[in-house]
PyMOL Python script that loads the backbone (N, CA, C, O; Angstrom):
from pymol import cmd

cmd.read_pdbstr("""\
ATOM      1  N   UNK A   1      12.435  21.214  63.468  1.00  0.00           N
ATOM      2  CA  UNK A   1      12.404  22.593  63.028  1.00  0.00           C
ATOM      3  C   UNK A   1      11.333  23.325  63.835  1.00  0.00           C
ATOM      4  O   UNK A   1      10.181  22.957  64.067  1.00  0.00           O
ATOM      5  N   UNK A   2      11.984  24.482  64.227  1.00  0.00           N
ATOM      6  CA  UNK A   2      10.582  25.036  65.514  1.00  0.00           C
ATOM      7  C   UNK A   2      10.617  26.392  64.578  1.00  0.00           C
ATOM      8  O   UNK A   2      11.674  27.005  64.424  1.00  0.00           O
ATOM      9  N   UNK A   3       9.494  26.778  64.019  1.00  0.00           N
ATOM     10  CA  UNK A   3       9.027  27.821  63.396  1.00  0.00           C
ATOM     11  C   UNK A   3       7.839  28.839  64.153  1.00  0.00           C
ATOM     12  O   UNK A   3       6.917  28.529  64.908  1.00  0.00           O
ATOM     13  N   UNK A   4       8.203  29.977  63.701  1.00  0.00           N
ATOM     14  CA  UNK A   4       6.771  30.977  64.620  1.00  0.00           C
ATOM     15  C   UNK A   4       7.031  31.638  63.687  1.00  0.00           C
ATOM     16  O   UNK A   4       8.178  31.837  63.286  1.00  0.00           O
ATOM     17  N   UNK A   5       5.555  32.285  62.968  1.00  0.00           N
ATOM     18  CA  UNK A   5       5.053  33.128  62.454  1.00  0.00           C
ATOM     19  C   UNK A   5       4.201  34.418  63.180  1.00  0.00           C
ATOM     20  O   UNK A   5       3.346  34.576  64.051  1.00  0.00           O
ATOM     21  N   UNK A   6       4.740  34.958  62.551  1.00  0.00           N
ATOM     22  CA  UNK A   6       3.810  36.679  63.516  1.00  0.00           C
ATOM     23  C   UNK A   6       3.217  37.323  62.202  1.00  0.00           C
ATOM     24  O   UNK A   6       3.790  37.604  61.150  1.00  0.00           O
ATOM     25  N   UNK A   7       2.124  37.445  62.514  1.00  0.00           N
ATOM     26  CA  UNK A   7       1.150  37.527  61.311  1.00  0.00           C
ATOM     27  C   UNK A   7      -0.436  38.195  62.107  1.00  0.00           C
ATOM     28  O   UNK A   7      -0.725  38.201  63.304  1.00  0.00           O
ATOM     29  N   UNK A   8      -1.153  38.653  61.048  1.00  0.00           N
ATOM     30  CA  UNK A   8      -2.316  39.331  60.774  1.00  0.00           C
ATOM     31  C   UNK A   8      -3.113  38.688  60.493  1.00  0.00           C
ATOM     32  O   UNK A   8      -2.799  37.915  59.588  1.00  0.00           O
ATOM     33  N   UNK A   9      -4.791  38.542  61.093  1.00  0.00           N
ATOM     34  CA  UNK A   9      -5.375  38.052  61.018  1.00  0.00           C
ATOM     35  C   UNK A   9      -5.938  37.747  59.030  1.00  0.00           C
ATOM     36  O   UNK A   9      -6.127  36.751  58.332  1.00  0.00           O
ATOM     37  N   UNK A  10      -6.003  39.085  58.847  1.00  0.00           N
ATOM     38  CA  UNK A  10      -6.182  39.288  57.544  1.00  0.00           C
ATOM     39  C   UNK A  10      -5.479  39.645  56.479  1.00  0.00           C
ATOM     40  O   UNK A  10      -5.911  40.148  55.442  1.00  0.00           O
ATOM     41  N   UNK A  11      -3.988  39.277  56.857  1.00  0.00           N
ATOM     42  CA  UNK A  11      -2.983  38.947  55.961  1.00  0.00           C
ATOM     43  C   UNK A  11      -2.739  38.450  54.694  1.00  0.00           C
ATOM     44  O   UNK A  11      -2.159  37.364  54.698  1.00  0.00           O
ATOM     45  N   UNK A  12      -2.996  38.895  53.658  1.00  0.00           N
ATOM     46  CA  UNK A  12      -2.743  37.859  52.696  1.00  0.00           C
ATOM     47  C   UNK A  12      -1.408  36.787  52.533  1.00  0.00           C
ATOM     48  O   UNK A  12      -1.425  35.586  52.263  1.00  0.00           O
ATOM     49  N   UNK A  13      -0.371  37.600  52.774  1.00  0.00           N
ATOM     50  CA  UNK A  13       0.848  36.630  52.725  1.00  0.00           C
ATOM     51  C   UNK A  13       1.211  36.181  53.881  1.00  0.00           C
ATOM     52  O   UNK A  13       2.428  36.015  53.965  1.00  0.00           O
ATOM     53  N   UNK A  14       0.385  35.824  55.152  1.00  0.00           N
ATOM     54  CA  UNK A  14       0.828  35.090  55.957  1.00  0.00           C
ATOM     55  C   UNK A  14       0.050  33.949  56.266  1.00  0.00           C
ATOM     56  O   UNK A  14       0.175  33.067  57.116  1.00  0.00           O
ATOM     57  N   UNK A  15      -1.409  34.340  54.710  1.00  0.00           N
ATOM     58  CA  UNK A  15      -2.025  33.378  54.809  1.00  0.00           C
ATOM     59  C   UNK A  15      -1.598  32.349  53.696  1.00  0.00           C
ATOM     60  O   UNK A  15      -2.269  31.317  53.718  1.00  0.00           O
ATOM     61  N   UNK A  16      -0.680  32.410  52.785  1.00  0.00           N
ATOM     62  CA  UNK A  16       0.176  31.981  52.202  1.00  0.00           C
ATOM     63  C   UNK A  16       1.157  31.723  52.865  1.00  0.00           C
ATOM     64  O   UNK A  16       1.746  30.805  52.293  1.00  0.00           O
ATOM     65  N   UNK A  17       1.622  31.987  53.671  1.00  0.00           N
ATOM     66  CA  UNK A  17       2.762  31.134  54.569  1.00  0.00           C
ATOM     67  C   UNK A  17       2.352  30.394  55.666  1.00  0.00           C
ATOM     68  O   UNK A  17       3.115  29.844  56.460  1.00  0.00           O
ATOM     69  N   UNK A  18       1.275  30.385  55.702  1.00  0.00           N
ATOM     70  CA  UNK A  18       0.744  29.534  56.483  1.00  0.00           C
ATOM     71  C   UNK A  18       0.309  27.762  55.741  1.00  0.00           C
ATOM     72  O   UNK A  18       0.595  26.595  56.010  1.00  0.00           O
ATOM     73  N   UNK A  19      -0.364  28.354  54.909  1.00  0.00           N
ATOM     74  CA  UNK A  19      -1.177  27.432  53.753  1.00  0.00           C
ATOM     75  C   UNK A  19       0.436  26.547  53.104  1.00  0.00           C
ATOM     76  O   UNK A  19       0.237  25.345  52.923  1.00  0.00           O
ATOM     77  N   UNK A  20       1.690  26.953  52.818  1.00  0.00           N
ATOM     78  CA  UNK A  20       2.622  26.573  52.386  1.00  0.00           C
ATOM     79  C   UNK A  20       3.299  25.415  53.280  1.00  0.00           C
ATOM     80  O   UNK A  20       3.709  24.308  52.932  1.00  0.00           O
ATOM     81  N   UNK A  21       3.278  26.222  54.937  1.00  0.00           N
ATOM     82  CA  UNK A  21       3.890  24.986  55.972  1.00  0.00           C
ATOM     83  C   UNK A  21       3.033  23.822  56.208  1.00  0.00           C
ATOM     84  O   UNK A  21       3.464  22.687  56.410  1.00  0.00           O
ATOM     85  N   UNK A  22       1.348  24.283  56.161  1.00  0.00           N
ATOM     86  CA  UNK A  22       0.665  23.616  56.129  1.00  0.00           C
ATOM     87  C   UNK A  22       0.770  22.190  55.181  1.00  0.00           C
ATOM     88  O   UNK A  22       0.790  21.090  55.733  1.00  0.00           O
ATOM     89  N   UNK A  23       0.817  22.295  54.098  1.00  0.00           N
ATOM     90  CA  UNK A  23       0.971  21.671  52.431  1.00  0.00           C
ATOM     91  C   UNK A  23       2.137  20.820  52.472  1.00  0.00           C
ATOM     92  O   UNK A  23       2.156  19.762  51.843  1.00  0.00           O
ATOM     93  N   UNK A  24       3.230  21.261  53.258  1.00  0.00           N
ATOM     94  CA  UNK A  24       4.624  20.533  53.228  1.00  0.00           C
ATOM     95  C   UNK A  24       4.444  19.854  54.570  1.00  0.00           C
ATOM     96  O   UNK A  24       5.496  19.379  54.997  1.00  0.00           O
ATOM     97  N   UNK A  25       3.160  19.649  55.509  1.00  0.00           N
ATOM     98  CA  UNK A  25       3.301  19.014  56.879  1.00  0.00           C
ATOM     99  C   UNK A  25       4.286  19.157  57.979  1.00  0.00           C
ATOM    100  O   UNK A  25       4.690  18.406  58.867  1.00  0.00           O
ATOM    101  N   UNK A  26       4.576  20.585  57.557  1.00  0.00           N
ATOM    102  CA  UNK A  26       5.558  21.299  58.954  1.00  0.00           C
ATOM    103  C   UNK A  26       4.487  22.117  59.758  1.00  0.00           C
ATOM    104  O   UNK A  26       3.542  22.739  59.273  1.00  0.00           O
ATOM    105  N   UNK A  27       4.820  21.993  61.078  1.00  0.00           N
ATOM    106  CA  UNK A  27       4.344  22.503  62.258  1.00  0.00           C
ATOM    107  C   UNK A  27       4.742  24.029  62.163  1.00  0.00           C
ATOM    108  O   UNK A  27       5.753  24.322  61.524  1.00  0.00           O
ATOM    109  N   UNK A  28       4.103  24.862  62.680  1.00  0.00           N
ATOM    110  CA  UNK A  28       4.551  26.297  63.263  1.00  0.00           C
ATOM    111  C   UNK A  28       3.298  26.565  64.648  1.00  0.00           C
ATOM    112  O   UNK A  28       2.381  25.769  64.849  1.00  0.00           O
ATOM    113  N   UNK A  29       3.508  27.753  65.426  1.00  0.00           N
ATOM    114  CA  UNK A  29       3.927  28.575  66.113  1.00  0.00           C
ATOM    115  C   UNK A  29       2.827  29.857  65.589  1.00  0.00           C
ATOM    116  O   UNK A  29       3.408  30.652  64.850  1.00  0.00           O
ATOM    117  N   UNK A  30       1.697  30.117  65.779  1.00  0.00           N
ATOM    118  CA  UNK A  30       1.362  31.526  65.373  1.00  0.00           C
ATOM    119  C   UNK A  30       1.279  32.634  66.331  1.00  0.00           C
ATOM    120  O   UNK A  30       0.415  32.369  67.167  1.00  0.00           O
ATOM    121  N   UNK A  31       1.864  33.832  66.554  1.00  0.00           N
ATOM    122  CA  UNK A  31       1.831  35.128  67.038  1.00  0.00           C
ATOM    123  C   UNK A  31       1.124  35.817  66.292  1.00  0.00           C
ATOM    124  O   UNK A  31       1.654  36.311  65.298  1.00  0.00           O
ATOM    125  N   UNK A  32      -0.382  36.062  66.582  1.00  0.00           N
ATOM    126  CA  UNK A  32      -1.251  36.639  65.747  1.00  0.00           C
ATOM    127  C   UNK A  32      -1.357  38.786  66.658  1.00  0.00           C
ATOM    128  O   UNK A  32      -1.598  39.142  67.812  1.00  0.00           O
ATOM    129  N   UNK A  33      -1.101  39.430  65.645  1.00  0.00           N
ATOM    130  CA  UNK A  33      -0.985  40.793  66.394  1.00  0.00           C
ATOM    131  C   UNK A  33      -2.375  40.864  66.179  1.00  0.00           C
ATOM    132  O   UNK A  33      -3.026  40.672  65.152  1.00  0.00           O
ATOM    133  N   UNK A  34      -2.743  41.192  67.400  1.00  0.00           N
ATOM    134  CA  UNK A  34      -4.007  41.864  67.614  1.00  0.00           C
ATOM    135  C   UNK A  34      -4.905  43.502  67.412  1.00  0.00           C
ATOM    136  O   UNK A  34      -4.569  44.587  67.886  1.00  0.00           O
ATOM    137  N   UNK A  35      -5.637  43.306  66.887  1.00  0.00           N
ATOM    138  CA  UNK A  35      -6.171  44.831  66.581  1.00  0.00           C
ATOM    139  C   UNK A  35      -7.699  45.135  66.816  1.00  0.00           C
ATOM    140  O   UNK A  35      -8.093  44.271  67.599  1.00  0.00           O
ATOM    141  N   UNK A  36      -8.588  45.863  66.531  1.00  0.00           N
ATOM    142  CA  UNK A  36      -9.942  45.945  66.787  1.00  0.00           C
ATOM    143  C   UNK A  36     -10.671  45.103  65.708  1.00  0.00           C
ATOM    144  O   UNK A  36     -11.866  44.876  65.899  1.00  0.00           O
ATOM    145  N   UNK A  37      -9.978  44.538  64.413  1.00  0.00           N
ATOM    146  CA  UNK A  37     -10.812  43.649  63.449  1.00  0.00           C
ATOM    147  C   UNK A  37     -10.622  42.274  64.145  1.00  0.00           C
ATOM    148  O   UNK A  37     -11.611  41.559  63.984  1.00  0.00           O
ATOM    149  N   UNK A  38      -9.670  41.725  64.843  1.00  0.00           N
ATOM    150  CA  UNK A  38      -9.858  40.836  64.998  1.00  0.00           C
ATOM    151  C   UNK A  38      -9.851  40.061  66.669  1.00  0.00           C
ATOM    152  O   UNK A  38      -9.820  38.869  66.974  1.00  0.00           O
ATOM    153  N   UNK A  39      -9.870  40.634  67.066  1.00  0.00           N
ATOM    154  CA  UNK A  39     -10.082  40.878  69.000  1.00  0.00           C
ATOM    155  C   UNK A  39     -10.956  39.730  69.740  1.00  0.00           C
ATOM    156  O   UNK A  39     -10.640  39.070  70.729  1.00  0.00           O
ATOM    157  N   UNK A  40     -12.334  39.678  68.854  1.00  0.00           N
ATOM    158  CA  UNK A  40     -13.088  38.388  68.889  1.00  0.00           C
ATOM    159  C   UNK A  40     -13.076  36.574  68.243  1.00  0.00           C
ATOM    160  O   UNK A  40     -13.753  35.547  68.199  1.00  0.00           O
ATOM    161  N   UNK A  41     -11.613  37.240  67.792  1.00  0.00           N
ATOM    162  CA  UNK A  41     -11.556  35.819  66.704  1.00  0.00           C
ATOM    163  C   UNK A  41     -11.287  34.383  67.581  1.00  0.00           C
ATOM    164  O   UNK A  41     -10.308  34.333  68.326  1.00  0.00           O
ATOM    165  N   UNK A  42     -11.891  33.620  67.497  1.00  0.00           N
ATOM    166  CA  UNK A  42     -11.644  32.065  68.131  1.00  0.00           C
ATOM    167  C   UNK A  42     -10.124  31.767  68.139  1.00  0.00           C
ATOM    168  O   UNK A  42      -9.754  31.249  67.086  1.00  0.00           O
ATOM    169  N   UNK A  43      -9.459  31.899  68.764  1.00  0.00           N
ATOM    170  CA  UNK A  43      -7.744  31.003  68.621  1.00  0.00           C
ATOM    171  C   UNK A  43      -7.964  29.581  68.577  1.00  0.00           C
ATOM    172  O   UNK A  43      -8.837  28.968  69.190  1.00  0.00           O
ATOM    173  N   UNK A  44      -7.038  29.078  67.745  1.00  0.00           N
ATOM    174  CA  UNK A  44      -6.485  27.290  67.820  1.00  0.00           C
ATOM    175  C   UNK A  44      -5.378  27.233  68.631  1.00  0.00           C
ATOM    176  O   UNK A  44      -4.736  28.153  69.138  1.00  0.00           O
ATOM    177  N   UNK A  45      -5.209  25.874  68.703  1.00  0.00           N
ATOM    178  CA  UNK A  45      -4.122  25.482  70.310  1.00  0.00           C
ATOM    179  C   UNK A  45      -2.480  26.189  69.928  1.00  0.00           C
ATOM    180  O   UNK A  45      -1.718  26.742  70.721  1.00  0.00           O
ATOM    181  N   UNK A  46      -2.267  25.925  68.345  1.00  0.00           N
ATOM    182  CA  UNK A  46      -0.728  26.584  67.875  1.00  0.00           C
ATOM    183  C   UNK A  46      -0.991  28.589  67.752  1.00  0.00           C
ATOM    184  O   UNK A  46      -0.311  29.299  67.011  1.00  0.00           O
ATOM    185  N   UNK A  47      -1.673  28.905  68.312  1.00  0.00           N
ATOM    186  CA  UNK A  47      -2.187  30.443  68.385  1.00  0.00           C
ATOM    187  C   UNK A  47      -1.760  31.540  69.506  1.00  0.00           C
ATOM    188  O   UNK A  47      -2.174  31.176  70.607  1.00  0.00           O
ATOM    189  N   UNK A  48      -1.419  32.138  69.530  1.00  0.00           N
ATOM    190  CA  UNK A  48      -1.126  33.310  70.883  1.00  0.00           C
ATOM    191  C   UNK A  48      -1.494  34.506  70.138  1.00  0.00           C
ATOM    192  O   UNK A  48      -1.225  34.810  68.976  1.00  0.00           O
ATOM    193  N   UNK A  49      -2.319  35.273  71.242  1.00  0.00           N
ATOM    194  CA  UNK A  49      -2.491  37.007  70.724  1.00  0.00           C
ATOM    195  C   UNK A  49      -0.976  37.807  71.279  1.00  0.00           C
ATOM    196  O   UNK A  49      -0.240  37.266  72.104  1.00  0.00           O
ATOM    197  N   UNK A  50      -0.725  38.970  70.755  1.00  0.00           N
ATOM    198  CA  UNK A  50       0.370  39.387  70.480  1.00  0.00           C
ATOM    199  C   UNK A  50      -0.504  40.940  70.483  1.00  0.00           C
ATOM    200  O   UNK A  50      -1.650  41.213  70.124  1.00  0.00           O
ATOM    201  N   UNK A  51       0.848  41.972  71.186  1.00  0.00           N
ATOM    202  CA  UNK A  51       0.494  43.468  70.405  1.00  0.00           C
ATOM    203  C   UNK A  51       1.399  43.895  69.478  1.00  0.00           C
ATOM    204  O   UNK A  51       2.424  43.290  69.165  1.00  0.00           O
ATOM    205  N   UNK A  52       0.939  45.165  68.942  1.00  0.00           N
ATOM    206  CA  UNK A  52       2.100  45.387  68.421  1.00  0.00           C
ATOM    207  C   UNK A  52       3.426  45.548  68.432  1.00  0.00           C
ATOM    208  O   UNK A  52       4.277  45.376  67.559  1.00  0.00           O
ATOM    209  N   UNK A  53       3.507  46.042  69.979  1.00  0.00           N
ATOM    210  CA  UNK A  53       5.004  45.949  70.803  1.00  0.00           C
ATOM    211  C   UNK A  53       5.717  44.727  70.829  1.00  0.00           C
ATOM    212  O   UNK A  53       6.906  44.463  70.650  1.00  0.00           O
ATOM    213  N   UNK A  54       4.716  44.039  71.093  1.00  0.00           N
ATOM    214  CA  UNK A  54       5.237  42.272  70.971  1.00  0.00           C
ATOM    215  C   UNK A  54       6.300  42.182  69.744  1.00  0.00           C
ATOM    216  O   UNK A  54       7.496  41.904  69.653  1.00  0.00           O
ATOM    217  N   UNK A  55       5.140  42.602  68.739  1.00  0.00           N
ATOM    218  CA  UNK A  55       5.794  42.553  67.017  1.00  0.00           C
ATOM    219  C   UNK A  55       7.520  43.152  67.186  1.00  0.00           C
ATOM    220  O   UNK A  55       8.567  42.524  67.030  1.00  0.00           O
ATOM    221  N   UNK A  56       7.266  44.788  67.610  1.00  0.00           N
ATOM    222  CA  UNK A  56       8.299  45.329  67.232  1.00  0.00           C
ATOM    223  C   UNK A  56       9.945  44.810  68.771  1.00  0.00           C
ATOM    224  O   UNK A  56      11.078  45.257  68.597  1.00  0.00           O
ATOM    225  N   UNK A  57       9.755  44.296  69.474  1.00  0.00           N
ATOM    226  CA  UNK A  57      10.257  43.953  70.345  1.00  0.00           C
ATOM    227  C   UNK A  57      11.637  42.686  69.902  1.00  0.00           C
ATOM    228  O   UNK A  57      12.809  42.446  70.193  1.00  0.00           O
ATOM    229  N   UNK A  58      10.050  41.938  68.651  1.00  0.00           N
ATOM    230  CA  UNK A  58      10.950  40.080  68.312  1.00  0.00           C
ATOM    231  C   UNK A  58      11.729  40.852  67.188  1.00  0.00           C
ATOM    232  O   UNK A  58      12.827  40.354  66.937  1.00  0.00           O
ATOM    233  N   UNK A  59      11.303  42.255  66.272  1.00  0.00           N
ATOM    234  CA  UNK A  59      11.395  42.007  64.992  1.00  0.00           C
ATOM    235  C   UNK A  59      11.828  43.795  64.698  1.00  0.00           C
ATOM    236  O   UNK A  59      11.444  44.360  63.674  1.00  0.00           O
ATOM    237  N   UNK A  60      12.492  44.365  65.546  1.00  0.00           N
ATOM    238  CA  UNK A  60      12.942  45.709  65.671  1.00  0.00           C
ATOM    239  C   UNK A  60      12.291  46.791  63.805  1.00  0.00           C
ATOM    240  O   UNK A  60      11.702  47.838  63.537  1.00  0.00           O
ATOM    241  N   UNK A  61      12.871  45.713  63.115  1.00  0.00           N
ATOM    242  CA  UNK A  61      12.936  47.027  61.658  1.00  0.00           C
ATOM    243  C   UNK A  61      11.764  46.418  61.382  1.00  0.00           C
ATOM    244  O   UNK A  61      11.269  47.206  60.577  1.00  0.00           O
ATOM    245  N   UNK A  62      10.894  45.420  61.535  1.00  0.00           N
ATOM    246  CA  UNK A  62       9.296  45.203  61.153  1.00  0.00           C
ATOM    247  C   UNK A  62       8.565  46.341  60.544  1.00  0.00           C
ATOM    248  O   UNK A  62       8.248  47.267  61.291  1.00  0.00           O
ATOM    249  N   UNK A  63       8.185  46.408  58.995  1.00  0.00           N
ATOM    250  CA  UNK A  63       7.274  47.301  58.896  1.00  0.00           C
ATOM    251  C   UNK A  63       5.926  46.294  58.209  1.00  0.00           C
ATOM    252  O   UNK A  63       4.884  46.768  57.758  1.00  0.00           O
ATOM    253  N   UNK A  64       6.178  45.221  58.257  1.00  0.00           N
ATOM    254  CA  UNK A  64       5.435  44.410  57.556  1.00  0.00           C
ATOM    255  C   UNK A  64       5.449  42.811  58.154  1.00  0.00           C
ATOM    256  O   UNK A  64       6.429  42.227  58.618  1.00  0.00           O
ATOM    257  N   UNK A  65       3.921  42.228  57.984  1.00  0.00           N
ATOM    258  CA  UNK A  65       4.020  41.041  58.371  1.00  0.00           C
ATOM    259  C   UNK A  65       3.563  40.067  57.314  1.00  0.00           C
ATOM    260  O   UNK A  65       2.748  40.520  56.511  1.00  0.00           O
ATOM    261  N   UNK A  66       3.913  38.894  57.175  1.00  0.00           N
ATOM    262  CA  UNK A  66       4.617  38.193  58.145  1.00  0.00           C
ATOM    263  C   UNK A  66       5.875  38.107  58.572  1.00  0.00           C
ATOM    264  O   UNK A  66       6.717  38.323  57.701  1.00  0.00           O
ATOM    265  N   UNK A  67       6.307  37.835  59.746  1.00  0.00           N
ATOM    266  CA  UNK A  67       7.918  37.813  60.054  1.00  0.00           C
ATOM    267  C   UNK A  67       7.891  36.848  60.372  1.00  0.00           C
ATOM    268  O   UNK A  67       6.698  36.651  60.600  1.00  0.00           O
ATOM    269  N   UNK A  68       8.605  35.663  60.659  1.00  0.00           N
ATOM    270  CA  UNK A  68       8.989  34.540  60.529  1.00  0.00           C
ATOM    271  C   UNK A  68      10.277  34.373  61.002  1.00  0.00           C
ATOM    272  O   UNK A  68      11.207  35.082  60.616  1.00  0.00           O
ATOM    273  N   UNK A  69      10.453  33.056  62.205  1.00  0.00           N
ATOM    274  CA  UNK A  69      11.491  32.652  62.824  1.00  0.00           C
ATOM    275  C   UNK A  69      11.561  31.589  62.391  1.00  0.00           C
ATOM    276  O   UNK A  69      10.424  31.136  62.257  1.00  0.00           O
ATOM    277  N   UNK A  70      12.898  30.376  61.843  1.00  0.00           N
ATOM    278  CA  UNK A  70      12.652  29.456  62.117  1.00  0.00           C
ATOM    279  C   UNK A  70      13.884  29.219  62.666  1.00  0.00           C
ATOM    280  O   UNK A  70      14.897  29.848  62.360  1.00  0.00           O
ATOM    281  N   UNK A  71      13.807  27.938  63.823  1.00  0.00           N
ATOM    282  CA  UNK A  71      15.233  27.837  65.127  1.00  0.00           C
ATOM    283  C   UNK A  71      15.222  28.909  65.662  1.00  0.00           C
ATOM    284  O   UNK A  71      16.237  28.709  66.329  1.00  0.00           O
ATOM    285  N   UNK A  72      14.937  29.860  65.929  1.00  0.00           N
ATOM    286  CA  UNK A  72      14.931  30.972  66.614  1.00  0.00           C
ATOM    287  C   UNK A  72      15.590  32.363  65.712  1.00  0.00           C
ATOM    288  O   UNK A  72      15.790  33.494  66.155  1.00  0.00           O
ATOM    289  N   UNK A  73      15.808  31.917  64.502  1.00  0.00           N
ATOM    290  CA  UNK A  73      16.743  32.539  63.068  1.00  0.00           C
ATOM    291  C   UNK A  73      15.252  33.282  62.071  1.00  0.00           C
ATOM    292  O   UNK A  73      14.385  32.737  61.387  1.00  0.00           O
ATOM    293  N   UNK A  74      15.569  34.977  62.479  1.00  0.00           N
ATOM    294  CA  UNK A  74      14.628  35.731  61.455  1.00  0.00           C
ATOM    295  C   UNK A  74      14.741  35.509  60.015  1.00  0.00           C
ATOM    296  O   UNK A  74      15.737  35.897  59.404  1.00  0.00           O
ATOM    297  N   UNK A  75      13.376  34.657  59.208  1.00  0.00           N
ATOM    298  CA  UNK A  75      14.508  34.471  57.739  1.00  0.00           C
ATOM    299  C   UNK A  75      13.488  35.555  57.167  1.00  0.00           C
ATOM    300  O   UNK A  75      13.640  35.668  55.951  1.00  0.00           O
ATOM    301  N   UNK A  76      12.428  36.439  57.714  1.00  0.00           N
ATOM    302  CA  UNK A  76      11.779  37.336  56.214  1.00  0.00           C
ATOM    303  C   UNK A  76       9.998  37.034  56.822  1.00  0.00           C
ATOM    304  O   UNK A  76       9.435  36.590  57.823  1.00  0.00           O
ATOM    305  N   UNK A  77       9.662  37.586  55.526  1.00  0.00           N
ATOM    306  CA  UNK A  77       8.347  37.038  54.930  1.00  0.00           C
ATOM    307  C   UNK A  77       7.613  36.023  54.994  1.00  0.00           C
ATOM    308  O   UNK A  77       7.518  35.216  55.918  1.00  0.00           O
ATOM    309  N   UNK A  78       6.792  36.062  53.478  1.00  0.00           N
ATOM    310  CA  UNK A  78       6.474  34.971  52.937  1.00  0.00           C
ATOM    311  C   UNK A  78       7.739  34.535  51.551  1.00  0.00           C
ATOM    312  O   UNK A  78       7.712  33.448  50.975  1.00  0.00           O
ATOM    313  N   UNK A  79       8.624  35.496  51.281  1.00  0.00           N
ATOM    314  CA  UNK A  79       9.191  35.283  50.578  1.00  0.00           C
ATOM    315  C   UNK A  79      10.589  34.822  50.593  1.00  0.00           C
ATOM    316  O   UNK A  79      11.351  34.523  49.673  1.00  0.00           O
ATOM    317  N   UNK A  80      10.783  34.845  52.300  1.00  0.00           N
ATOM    318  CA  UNK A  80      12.114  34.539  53.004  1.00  0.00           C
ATOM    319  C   UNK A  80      11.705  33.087  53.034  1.00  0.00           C
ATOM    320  O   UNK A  80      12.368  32.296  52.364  1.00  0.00           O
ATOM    321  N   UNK A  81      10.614  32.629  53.788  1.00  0.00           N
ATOM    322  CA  UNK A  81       9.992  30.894  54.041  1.00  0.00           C
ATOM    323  C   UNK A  81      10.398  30.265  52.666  1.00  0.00           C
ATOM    324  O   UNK A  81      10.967  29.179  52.554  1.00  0.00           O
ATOM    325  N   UNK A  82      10.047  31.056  51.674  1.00  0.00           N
ATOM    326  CA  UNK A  82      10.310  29.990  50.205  1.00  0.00           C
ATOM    327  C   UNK A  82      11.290  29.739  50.063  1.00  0.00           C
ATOM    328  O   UNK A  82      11.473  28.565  49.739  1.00  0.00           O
ATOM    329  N   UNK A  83      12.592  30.678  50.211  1.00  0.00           N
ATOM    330  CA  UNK A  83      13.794  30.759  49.833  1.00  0.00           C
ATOM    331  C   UNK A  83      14.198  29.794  50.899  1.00  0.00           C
ATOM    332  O   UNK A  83      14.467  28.688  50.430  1.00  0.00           O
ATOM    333  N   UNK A  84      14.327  29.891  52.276  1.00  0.00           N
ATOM    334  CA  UNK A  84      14.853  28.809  53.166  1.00  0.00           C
ATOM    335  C   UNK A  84      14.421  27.492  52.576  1.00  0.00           C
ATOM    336  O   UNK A  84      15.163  26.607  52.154  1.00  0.00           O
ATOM    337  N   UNK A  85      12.888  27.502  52.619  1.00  0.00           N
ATOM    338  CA  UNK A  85      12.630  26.287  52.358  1.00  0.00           C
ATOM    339  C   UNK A  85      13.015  25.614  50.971  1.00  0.00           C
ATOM    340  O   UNK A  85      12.966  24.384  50.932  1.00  0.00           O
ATOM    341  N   UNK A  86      13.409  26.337  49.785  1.00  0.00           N
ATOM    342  CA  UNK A  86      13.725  26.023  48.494  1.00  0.00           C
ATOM    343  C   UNK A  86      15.090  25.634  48.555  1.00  0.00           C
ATOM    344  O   UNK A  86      15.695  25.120  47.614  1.00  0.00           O
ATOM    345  N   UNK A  87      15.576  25.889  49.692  1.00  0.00           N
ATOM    346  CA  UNK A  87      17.503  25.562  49.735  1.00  0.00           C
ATOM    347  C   UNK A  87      17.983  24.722  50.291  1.00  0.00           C
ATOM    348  O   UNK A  87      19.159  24.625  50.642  1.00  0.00           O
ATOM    349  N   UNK A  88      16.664  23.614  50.524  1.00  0.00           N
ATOM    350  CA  UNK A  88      16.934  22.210  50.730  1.00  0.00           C
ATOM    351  C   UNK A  88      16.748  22.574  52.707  1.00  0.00           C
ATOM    352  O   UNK A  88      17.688  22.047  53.302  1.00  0.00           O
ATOM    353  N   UNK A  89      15.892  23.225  53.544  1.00  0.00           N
ATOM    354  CA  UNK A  89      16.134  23.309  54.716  1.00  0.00           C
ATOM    355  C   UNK A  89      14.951  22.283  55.374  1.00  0.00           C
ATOM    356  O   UNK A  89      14.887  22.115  56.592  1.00  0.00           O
TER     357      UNK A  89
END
""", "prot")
cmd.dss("prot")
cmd.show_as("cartoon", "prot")
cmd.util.cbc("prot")
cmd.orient("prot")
């Protein structure tokens, strides 16, 4: 399963979808959009900075993050990840 998350440094629900793949020992992919709060932040090796164009480019109607691919398939949120993942995926 190849998952990427595009998410905010200071996200609450992508820090919940993070903490969730984490918990179940699935791998992801982070596209972190970059802004002036978080510009200096240390990246980890599963990390890439991103702009916002980036965002709206993968994720056209994006008004909110997190967005979430998994297989290369947009499923949502943090509330799309549960539902895939709750349906036996």
């Amino acid at each position: 399963m190849n998952i990427e998350i595009y998410s905010k440094s200071s996200c609450a629900f992508c820090i919940k979808a993070k903490t969730l793949l984490k918990s179940k020992s699935i791998g992801f992919k982070e596209f972190i959009v970059q802004d002036f709060t978080n510009k200096h932040m240390d990246l980890e090796d599963n990390q890439t900075w991103i702009t916002r164009e980036d965002l709206l480019e993968q994720f056209p109607n994006a008004r909110t993050v997190p967005q979430i691919k998994i297989d290369g398939e947009a499923v949502g949120g943090f509330e799309g990840l549960v539902e895939y993942l709750n349906n036996g995926n």
